[in-house]
C-alpha positions as CSV (number, residue, x, y, z in Angstrom):
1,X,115.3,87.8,98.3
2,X,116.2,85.9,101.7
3,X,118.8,88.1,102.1
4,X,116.4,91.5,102.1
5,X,114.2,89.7,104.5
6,X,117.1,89.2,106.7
7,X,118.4,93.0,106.5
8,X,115.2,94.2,107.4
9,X,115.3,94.1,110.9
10,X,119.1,96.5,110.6
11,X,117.1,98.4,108.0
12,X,114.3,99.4,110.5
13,X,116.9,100.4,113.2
14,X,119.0,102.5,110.5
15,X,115.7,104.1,109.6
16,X,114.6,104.7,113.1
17,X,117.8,106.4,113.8
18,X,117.9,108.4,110.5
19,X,114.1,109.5,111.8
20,X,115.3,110.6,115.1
21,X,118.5,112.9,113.9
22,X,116.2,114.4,111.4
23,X,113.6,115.2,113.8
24,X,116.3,116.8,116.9
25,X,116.6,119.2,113.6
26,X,113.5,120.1,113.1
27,X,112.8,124.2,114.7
28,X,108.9,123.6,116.0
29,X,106.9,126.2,116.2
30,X,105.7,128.2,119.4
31,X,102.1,128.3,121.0
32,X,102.0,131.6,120.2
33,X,102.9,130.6,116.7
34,X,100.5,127.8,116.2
35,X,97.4,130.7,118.0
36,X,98.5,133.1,115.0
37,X,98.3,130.7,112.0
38,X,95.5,129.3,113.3
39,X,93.5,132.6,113.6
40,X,94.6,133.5,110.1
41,X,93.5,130.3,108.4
42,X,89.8,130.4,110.3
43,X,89.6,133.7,109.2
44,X,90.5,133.3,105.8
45,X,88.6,130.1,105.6
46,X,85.4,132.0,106.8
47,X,85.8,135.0,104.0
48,X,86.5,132.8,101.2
49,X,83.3,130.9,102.5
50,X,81.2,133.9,102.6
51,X,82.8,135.0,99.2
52,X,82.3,132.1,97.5
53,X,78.7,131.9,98.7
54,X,77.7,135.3,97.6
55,X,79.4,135.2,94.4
56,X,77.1,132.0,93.7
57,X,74.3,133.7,94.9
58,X,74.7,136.1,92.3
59,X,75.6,133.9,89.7
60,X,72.5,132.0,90.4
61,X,70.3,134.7,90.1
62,X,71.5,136.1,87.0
63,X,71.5,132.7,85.5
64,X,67.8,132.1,86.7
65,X,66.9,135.5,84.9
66,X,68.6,134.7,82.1
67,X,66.4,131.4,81.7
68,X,63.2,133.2,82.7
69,X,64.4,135.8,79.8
70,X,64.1,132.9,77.4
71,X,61.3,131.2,78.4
């Protein structure tokens, strides 16, 4: 046990390193990248919403009839 708590500092650095070649290899994306993905995932956040509120709307209305049906 004293002996992980001693190779912890050489641990961190070895990490740190190992972190910092991994990331020079990383390919980031451009701005113009990052505008385009962005656009798409507002918009396709905004048509499920509006989906997914009018197919409850329906839902809820057919469901409400069907209980009035019964009543």
């Amino acid at each position: 046990m004293l002996e992980s708590v001693k190779d912890a500092p050489r641990n961190f650095i070895n990490f740190y390193g190992d972190v910092k070649t991994e990331l020079k290899k990383v390919t980031w994306p451009t701005k113009k990248e990052v505008y385009g993905t962005t656009v798409v995932v507002i918009v396709t956040v905004f048509f499920f919403g509006f989906y997914l509120a009018l197919v409850d709307l329906i839902l809820s209305y057919g469901v409400t009839h069907v209980f009035n049906f019964f009543k």
